[in-house]
N, C-alpha and C positions, 0 to 999 in steps of 0.2 A: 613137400613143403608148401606149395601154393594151394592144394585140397587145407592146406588146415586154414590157411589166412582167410579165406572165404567160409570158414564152415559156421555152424551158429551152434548152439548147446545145445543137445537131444532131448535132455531130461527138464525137469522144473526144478531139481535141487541145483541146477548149472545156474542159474538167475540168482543164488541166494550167497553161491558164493563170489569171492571177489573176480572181474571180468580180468584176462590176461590179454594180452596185447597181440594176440591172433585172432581173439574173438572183435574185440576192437576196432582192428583190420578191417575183417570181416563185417561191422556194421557199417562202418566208411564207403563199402562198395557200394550201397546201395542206395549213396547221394549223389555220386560222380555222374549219373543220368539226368541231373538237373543243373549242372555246371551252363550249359547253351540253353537250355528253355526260359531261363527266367526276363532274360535280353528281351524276351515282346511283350512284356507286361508293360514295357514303354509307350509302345505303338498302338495308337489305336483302335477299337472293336478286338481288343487282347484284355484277356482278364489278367490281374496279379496276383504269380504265383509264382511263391519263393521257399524253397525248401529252411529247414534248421540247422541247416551244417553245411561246411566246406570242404569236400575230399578231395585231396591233391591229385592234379592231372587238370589232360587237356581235352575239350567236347564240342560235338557240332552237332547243330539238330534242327530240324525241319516241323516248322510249327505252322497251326493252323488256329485260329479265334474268330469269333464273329457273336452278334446279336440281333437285335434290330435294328442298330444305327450301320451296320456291314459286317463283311468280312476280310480277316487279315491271312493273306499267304507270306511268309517267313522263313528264313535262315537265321541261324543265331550261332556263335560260336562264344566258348566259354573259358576261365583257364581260373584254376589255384594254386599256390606255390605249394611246395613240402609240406611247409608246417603245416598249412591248413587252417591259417589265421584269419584267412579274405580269401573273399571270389569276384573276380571282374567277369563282366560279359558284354557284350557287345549285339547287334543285328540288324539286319534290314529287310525290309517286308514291302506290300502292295496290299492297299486298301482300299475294297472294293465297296464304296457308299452306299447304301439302299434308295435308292431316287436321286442320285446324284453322281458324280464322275469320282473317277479312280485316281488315288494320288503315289507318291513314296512317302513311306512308313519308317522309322529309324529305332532308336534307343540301345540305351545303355547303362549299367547299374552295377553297384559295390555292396555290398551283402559282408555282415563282420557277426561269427558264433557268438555269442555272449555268455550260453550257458550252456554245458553238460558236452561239447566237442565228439568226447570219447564215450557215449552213453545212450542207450532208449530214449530219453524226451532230453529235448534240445529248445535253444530258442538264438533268433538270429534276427538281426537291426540292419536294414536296408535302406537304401537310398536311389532312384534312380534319375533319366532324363531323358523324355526324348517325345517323338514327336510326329508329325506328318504334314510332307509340304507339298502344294498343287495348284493349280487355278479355281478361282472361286467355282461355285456354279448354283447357275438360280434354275435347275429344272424342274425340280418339283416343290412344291409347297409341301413345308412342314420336314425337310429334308435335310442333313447337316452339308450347309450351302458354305461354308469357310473354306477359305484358300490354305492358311497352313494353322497349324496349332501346335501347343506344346504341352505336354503332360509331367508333372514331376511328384513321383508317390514318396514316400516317407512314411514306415511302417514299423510292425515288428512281428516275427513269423515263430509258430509256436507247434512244434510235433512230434511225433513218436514214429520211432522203426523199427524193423526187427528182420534178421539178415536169415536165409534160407542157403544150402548148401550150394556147390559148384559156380559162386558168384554171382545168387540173387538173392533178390531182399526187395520188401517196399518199407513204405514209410508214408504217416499223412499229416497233414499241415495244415492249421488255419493263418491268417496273414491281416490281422486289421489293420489300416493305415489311412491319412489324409493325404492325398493328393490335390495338389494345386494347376491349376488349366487357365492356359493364357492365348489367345489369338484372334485376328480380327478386331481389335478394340474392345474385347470382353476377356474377362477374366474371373476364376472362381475358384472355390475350395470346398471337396466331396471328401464326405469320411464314407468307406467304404469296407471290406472284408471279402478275404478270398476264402477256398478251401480245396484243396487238391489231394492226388494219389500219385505216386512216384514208384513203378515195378521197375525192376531188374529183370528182363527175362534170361539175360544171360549176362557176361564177363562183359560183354561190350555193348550191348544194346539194353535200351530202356524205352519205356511209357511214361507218359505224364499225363491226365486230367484234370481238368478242377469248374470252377464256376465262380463267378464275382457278382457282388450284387452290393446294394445300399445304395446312399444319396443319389440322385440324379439331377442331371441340367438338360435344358429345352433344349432338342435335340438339332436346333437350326444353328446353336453358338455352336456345336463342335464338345463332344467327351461324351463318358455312358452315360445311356440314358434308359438304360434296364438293366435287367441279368446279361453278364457276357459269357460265354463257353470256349475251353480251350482244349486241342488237344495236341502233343507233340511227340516224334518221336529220335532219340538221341543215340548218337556211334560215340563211343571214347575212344579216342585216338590215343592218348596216352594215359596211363593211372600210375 
């Protein structure tokens, strides 16, 4: 019974007929790997990346992002109910400045499916919040010198998957959205886009990569101010 929930159609006539609710299953596993990653798209030198769907269960994951403005080291842990109607997430990280001192890193986001739930291409409306706080620092010129900041994206994440037998599967996503940046007595608003990969290597572990890039702010206010890189990797504690 559980080999079929995970399995995916062998043939190309299985795609034409109507999907049953094991294959369905089976496409669901291989979102549950990004329940915990999307929590440091908050925090900054974190790209944002948000899958198109919500698999019920609970996930922890261990992220890594950076650019030129730093690097983020992260925890994140993730959760969705049954339905599968919403994903909360949560995490906390350490951001290492480029020319400047190291702070704590936060955030946290609500992610709601919009379209296709049960299907190959998806699409899903996010919302998050979060941020990094620390002491100023004036070391180097030309360096993101801000004491704390706050980041809050507003997007919509747009992509296709397709589930491989014994509970893998990937799946890939674009994500455009406006984020709003506030601290130190500056504030601003970048439209930006992500794009990422989501594997399943297995029943409980996963990959994620992606890249973020568009608008930029002077890199001394504090938010990106190039391409960012992420990579993460995810346990499911429960599905």
């Amino acid at each position: 019974m559980e080999r079929s929930k995970n399995s995916a159609p062998s043939t190309a006539a299985a795609w034409l007929r109507p999907r049953p609710t094991t294959f369905r299953l089976g496409l669901a596993v291989t979102t549950i790997f990004l329940l915990a990653r999307s929590a440091a798209a908050q925090m900054p030198s974190a790209p944002v990346l948000q899958n198109a769907w919500a698999a019920p269960g609970l996930a922890v994951a261990a992220d890594l992002g950076g650019g030129g403005d730093g690097t983020l080291y992260g925890l994140a842990g993730g959760w969705t109910p049954g339905a599968g109607r919403f994903q909360l997430s949560g995490g906390l990280g350490w951001q290492v400045r480029t020319g400047a001192g190291s702070r704590t890193a936060y955030g946290a986001r609500v992610a709601v499916p919009v379209l296709g739930r049960s299907s190959t291409f998806g699409a899903a409306a996010f919302a998050g919040f979060g941020g990094a706080s620390g002491k100023a620092s004036a070391s180097t010129a030309g360096a993101d010198t801000t004491g704390s900041i706050t980041q809050i994206p507003v997007g919509l994440s747009l992509g296709w998957r397709h589930a491989l037998n014994a509970g893998r599967g990937f799946s890939f996503y674009a994500s455009p959205y406006y984020m709003w940046l506030g601290g130190s007595g500056q504030s601003a608003g970048l439209f930006r886009a992500s794009a990422g990969v989501d594997a399943g290597v297995s029943a409980k572990i996963g990959v994620t990569a992606g890249i973020d890039l568009g608008a930029k702010r002077v890199r001394p206010e504090g938010g990106p101010s190039g391409i960012l890189y992420g990579l993460g990797v995810t346990y499911a504690l429960r599905k």
